[in-house]
Every structure is written in C-alpha cells, then in structure tokens.
N, C-alpha and C positions, 0 to 999 in steps of 0.2 A: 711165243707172245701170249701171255696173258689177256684174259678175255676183258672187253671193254666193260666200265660199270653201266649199271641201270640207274640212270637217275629219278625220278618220281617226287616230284616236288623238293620236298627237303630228304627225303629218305634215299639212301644209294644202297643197292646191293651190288656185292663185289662179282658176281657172276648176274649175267642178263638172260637168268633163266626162271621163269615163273611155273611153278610144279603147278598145272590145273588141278582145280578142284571138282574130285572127281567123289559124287555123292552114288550109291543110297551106301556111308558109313568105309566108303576106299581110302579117301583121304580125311583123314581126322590127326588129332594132336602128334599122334608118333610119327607118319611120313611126313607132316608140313616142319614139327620142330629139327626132324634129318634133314631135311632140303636148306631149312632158314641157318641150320648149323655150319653147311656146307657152301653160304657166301649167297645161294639163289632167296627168293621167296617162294613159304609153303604158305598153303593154301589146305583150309577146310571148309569142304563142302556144309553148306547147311540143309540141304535135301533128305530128311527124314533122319536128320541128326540123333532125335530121337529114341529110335526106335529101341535101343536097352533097355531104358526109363521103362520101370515097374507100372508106370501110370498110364504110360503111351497112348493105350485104346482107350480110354476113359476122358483122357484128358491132352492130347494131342498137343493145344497149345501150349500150355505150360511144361509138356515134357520137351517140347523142342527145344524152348527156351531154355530151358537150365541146362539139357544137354551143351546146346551153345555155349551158352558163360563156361560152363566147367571143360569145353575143348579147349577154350580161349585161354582160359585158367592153365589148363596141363601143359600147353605149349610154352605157354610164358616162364614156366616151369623148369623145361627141358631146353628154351634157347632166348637167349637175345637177341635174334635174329629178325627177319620181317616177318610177319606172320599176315596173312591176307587168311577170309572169308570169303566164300562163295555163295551169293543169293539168288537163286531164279526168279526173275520177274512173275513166272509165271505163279508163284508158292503161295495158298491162300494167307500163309504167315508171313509175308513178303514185308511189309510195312515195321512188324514187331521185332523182325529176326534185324533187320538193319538197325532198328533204335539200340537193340541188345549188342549188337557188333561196335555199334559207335558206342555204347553207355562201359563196355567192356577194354574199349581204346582197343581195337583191333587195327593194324595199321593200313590195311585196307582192304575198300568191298570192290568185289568183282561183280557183276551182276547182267547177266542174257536172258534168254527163252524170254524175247519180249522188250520192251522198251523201256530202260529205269527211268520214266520222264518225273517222277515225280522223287527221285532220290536224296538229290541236295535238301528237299524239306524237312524231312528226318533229321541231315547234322545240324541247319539252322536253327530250326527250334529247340534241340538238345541244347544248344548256344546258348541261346535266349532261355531256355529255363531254368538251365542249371548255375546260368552266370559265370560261363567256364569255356576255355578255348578245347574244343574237340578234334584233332587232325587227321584221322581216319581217312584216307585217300578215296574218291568215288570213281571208277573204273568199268566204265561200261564195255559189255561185248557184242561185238555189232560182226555184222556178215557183210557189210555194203559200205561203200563209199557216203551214199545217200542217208543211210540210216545214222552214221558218223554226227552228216552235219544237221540232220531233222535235232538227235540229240543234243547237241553243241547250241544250236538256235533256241531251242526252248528253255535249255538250262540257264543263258546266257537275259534271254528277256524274262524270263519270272525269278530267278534268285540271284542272277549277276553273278552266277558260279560257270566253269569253263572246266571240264572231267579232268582230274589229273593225267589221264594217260586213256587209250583205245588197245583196247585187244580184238583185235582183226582174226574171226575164224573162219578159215577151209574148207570147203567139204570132204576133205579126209579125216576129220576130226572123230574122234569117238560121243558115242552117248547121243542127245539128241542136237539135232542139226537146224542151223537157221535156214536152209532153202527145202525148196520143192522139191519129192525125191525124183525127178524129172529134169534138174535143174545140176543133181549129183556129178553128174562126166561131161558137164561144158565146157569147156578148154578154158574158155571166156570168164568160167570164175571159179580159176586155179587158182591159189592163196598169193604165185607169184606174179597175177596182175592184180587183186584185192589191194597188195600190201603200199605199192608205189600210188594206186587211185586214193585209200581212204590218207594217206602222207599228203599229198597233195589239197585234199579238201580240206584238212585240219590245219592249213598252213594259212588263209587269213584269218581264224578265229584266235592262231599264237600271236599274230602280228597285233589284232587289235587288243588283244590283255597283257602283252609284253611276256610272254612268256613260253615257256614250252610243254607240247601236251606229248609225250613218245608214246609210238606206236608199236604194237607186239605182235607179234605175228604165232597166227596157231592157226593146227590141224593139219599133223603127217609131217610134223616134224622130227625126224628121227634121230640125225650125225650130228655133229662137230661143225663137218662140213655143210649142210643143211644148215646151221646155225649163221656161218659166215654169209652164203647167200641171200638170206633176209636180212641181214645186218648191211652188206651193201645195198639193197633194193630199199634201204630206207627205213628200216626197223631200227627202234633202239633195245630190243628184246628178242628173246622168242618166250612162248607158252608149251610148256610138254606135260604128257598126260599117260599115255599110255608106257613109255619107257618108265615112267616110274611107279607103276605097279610092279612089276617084276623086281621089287627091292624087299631086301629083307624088311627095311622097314614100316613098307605100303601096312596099312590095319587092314585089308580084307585077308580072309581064312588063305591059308597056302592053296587050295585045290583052289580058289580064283585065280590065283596069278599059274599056275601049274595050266588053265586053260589056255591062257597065254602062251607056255613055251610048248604046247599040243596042238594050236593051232596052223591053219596051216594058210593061204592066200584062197581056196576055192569056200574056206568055213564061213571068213566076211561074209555078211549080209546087211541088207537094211531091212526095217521092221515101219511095222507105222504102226508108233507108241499109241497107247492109249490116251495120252496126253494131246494128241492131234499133230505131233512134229513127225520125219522122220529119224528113224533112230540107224545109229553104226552097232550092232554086236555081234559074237562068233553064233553062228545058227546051231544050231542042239531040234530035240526032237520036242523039247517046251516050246518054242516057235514054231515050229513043225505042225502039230498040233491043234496052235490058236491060227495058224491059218487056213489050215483043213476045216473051221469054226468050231472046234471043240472049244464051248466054252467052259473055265473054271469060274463056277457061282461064289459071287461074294458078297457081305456084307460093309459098304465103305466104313470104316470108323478112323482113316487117318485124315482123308476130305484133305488130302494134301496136294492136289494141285488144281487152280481154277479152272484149267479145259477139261477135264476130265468128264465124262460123259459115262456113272456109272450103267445107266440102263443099255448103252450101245459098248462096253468094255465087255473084250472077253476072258479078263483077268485084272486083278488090281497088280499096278504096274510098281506102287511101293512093296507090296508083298513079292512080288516075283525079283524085285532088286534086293531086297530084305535075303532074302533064299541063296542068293548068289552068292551075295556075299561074305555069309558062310560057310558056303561051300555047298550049298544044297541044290547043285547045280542042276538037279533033275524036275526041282519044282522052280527055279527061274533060268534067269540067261544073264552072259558077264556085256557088257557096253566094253566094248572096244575103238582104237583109232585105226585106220587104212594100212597099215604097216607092223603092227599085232603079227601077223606071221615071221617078221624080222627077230620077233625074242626069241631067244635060245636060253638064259640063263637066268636065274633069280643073284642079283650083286645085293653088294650095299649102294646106300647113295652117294656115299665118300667113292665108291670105284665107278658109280656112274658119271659122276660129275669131273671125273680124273679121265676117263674116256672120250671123254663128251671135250674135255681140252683138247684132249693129245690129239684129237681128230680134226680141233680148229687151228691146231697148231699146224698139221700135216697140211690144212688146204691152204693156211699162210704161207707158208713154206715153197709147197707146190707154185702159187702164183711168181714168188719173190724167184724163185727160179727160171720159172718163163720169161719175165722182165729182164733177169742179166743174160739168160741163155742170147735173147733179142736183139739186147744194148749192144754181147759181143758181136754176135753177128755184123749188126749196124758197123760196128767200129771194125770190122776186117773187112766190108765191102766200100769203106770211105777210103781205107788204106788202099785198097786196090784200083 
C-alpha cells in the first residue's frame, strides 16, 4: 500500500515525510532537493547558512542572506519538488531570513527554538508591498499542546491567519530541544501522547476557518512502522532528521554521518547548549571538556543567536557546529536524534525512502493479517 499523501494547504507531497532541517550547514540544497525528488519535502536549515560566504565574519547578515536565496536557488534547480526552510525563532536574523524565504517563494517555513508569534507579519506585508500573492506555508514547531493553541490564538486575533500545518516534537528529537532537560524521560511527554493532545487542540481553530491544519509528528522517528503509528494516532505526517544524515546525499563531510554509523546507545548525551536549551548529541571528548569547564576563548563575530550569553559561553556553539560539520570533529560535536545508534549504513535517499515503504507496507500487512486471522477465527467458533 502506498503511503498516504501530505496535504498542506494547496501543496501535496506524494510521501508524508518531511526531512528536518538540520542546521549548522547538514541540510542545505543537495539532501532537501534528494528528499523533495523522492515525493517527501526537503528542508534547508537557515542556522549559520552562512558560514562559506568569504564575508561571513565581517558581515554576518548579508552572508546569511545570499547564502539563503542561492540554497533556495540550487534546490529549485536540482528538483520541483517541495522545498521547506528552517528558521529558528531564536536567530538574531529571524525577521530578514523569513522575508528572504518568502521573497525567494520557498514553499515553506518551519520555524521553533521559541515561539513564531510574530511570523504571518512578514508574508503579509511582503503582500501589501509588493502588490503580489506570496504562498510560502507558515509551519510552526511547538513541543505542547498548549503552545499549539497560544500560537493559533494570537496568529488568529492580530493577522486572521490560522498556521498551515503544526510539527509536534519529542524529546527524542536530535539537536536542541523544547523541554527542560529534567522533563527528557517523562513518559507523560512521549511524542505518542503530544501527537493525539496537540490533534485535539488544533481541532476547534479547523472548525472555525473551515479548514484543515495537519499535524506532524517528530523526534525518534525511525521505521516504516513508526511512521504508520503516528499516522493512526492522528498525524497527517511524520518529520525525520537523523536517518537522513546517513545518505549519500546529506551536505555534511562524510566523517559526520561515519559518527553516526560509530555510534553506539551509551555515546547519546544531552548538553546544555550555550544557546540556553537542551541539546541531543554523540558525547566526544569536546564535550567532555566544556563540562570539566575548560573553556575555549572566543571572540563573537557571528552574534548568531539571541540567548546566547557570550561572557557565561564556554565555546561558541556556531563554531563548534561549523567544526562538525566538516568533519573536524575534534574541535566540535555532531547533534543527533535518540536512535542515532540504529544507523549502520550510509544509503541514498531513493533507498531510504523505498525502505521506509517496504517497512509501512510490512506493518499494513502485518495488521490486515490479524484482522482476517480473527474474522476466521470468529467465523469457525459461530460455525461451531
């Protein structure tokens, strides 16, 4: 059985699988135009997009910026598929990178670490200035029921806009995390009671616009079969992150995704980012390290995210993701998801995504079996 579509307003993807965007430079135009080729939506991170741009240290915001358009650019390039953006709320270019995603027709923005309250202002006034319909999807990520419908209410009374869709994340999510790292192994907010609570809250805000807002479910999403279980708990998606690092086509250096297939279930750790969240990544002896309080002296020149606290940081946290993702794994660490010990192989995305069937096809299968296994049953115990 073929996988159901993703609908999102007017845009459908033939696979209901959204590749996160996974910044500092993981996912950019090569894995999002493989994923959007292969039926899902790719997704490029805008978190220190940056940092190739010869100008970068000098001039931070305008290197983000054009790096953006020209990701936007290469992808559209390489697919006509969906192509999504990721902005962090938290990004002090949080305002400019979304005008540039919307001025760029990116099909849509993802956007967490914080609350997009002020997001629909961006495509409305790009509306209103440019004299031009802009349809760039707005897609917030929310960890809570609660935080769902705070954004739904406010979106709803100051622009009379209602989020195309909610991405609902777990705390087995890689990278940095919307709960308290205290809050990490509460049963109580496992992705598979998040997913059915924030369905539920977002169901009078569909009623009163007439329409539908589907919800996605992320963090520690591994299978096929994983994929079918959020899809009956009321997802119209799922989000994956870390299986597709491990593809030939991910942009980070091979020795990041090679930490992946080294890793092992005891490496997981959380960190407490210098950004003020907690973080998912494989522990190395760079962490090691900044918790022993050795610190690495730095001078800020990327002023790339607004919690940041350089005088209390004991490393800049774009530098040490910068590091990683080249492979220089010894001056940073890779952000991982919960299940990161599961890879064994670097594929393509074409064989990811053919796996990722054959495994929703096997738990189709599997049920459609128990049901007639059952039915017979039934029917030789009425005969008897």
């Amino acid at each position: 059985m073929p996988f159901p579509p993703l609908q999102i307003g007017d845009l459908t993807a033939k696979v209901p699988i959204i590749q996160g965007g996974m910044g500092v430079g993981i996912s950019l135009s090569g894995l999002a135009s493989a994923v959007a080729n292969q039926g899902g939506i790719g997704v490029i991170a805008g978190a220190m997009i940056g940092m190739k741009e010869p100008d970068v240290a000098k001039n931070p915001l305008e290197a983000n910026l054009r790096a953006l358009r020209n990701e936007i650019l290469k992808a559209r390039q390489l697919s006509s598929g969906i192509i999504g953006v990721n902005i962090m709320v938290a990004l002090t270019t949080f305002s400019q990178m979304v005008r540039t995603s919307i001025e760029n027709k990116a099909d849509i923005i993802f956007s967490g670490a914080g609350l997009p309250l002020e997001m629909p202002r961006h495509l409305l006034q790009l509306c209103e200035e440019r004299k031009q319909e802009f349809k760039t999807k707005l897609v917030p990520i929310v960890s809570s029921a609660r935080a769902a419908s705070i954004i739904a209410k406010k979106w709803l009374s100051r622009f009379n806009y209602l989020p195309d869709a909610f991405v609902v994340e777990g705390p087995k999510a890689g990278g940095h995390l919307g709960f308290k790292a205290e809050e990490l192994q509460d049963p109580a907010l496992a992705l598979e009671n998040l997913v059915p609570q924030v369905v539920e809250a977002v169901k009078p805000f569909e009623d009163r616009v007439g329409r539908a807002v589907p919800i996605i479910a992320a963090g520690g999403v591994y299978t096929g079969a994983d994929i079918k279980r959020f899809l009956d708990l009321g997802a119209a998606g799922v989000q994956m992150g870390t299986r597709f690092v491990a593809t030939h086509e991910c942009d980070a250096d091979v020795r990041f995704k090679q930490s992946y297939l080294a890793a092992r279930p005891e490496d997981v750790t959380i960190i407490k980012s210098p950004v003020g969240m907690p973080g998912r990544a494989l522990g190395n002896e760079f962490i090691n390290a900044a918790r022993e309080g050795l610190k690495k002296p730095f001078k800020c020149i990327f002023h790339c995210v607004s919690t940041c606290q350089q005088e209390k940081t004991p490393y800049c946290i774009a530098q040490a993701l910068i590091n990683a993702m080249k492979g220089n794994l010894e001056r940073g660490f890779a952000f991982c998801g919960a299940n990161v010990f599961r890879v064994n192989k670097i594929i393509s995305v074409k064989e990811l995504m053919e796996s990722l069937q054959k495994e929703f096809d096997e738990a189709m299968n599997s049920i459609s079996k128990g049901m007639q296994n059952m039915q017979n049953r039934l029917g030789y115990a009425n005969k008897t």
